[in-house]
Phi, psi and omega in degrees: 000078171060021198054039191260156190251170180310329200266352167297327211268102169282122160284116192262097178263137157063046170050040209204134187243103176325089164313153170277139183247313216291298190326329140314259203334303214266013214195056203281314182298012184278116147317138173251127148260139183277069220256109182247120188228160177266339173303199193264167194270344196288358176288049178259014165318291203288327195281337184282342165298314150320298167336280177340308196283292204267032159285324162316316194268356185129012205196109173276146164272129188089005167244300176253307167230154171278111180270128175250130186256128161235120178231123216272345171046056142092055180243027196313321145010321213264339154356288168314297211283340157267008192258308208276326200262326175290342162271346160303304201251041147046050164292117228290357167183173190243091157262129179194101181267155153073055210181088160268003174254316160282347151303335189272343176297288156345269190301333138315358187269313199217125176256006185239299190312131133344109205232119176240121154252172164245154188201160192250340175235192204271142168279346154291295168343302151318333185105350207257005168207184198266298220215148154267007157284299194241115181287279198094004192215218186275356197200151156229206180142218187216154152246127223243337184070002182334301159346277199316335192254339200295324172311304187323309200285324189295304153335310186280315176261028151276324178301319183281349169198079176322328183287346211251136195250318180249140191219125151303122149245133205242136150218187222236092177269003167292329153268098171275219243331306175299298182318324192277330182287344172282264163012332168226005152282304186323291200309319164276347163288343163294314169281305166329321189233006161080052176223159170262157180227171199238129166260133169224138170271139172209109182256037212160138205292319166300316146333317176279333179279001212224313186285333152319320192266014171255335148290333186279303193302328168250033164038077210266163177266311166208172181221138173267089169314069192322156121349078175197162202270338155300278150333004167288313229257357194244006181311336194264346177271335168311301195290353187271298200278332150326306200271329139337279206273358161063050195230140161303135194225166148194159204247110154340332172219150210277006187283330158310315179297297170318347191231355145144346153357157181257310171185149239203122180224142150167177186309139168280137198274338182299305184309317164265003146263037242204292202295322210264004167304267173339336141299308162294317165274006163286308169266036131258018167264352172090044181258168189262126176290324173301014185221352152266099183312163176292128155270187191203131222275132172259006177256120212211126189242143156237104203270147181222188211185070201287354140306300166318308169322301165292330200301323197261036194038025198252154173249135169243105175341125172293340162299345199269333196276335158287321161292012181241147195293337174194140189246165202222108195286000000 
């Protein structure tokens, strides 16, 4: 897995999550960072992207420092107890990108340990600094805009499948921060352009199979995938039963796309565990989160995926192929 080693890993048996000791044991002068995500471990585009930064400030794993990976693959539940157990043993920092429900854990956890996020929504808003200039506490990080694209997103796929009128919107209500901001974004960008919409919930690989079979039964037209860190780690079961059930879809992050997704707008997301590695090794090189503003992410992908495309009958307008960033023959 990308040279991350085993013993980096927490293994969840039994709804119960094992901390890793040994990497401890053998490395005791090592920093530990707490590198937490709510996805699935199969995310390593992204986890190699963390790496990447802090490899950029200086600081290798199994050399300088040790990263302990959790990956909670949508258990948000696990949330508390695991926040509680990385500030018992005073870990040199909390990394959690691309996770506004473990940033928020996090930051309920601890008012001293170092917190580097990712976020999907404003980080004042969350609670998790004062200022994006001034944090002013324990934690920075990047803010990513999710909020800010989803009409946008919805707009391309009304433009790519003009016909289609009643629209699925799928979310996560176990990640309740994401969920309620797609929820209260869709619905009026929806109504702006005269399509209905539909909610369906799914927090568990069965679910999402149980909402498919509830878009097939009420002959939904296309479907909007919110945003989530569950739903990340699940792109190739999105794209097998999209392309089963013949239904126009579109996504937040391009990883859907790349494994047969139709298509995808939204921030790169790679790019802001990118950002929040480089921030973690900044503060263990000893800079203050309070004295590093949020960043705030400037990369924004549109992805389209012109096999699928013809696969489902759709002609895609050449203004949609000129906005993209980037197409997948």
């Amino acid at each position: 897995m990308l040279g991350i080693r085993r013993r980096e890993f927490v293994t969840l048996v039994g709804g119960a999550a094992a901390w890793p000791l040994t990497a401890r044991a053998q490395q005791p002068a090592l920093p530990v960072v707490g590198f937490v995500n709510s996805g699935g471990s199969t995310q390593t585009g992204r986890a190699a992207a963390f790496r990447k930064g802090l490899n950029e400030a200086g600081f290798i794993e199994g050399q300088n420092v040790t990263v302990e990976y959790h990956w909670l693959d949508g258990r948000f539940d696990l949330l508390p107890s695991l926040m509680a157990d990385l500030v018992r043993r005073r870990v040199a920092v909390i990394a959690t990108p691309a996770a506004n429900f473990a940033s928020q854990a996090a930051k309920a956890a601890t008012a001293t340990i170092p917190i580097i996020f990712g976020v999907s929504e404003d980080p004042v808003k969350l609670g998790l600094v004062a200022s994006l200039a001034r944090p002013g506490g324990n934690a920075t990080g990047s803010n990513f805009f999710s909020s800010e694209v989803e009409a946008k997103r919805l707009g391309l796929l009304h433009e790519l499948v003009p016909k289609a009128v009643r629209i699925t919107v799928l979310v996560n209500p176990a990640n309740l921060p994401v969920a309620e901001m797609t929820l209260r974004n869709v619905p009026d960008a929806a109504r702006a352009v005269g399509l209905q919409i539909q909610v369906l919930n799914a927090s568990t690989s069965r679910e999402i199979d149980s909402a498919f079979a509830a878009l097939v039964r009420d002959h939904a037209d296309a479907l909007f995938v919110g945003g989530d860190t569950f739903f990340d780690g699940r792109h190739v079961q999105f794209a097998t039963l999209t392309a089963r059930d013949r239904l126009p879809a579109i996504y937040a992050s391009r990883e859907y796309v790349e494994v047969g997704g139709l298509m995808s707008y939204g921030a790169n997301i790679a790019d802001s565990f990118h950002q929040v590695g480089l921030y973690t090794g900044q503060i263990l090189k000893g800079a203050k989160p309070a004295d590093l503003p949020v960043l705030q992410s400037t990369k924004f992908e549109f992805v389209i995926n012109l096999q699928t495309a013809r696969a489902l009958s759709l002609d895609v307008p050449p203004t949609l192929l000129a906005l993209a960033t980037e197409v997948i023959e």
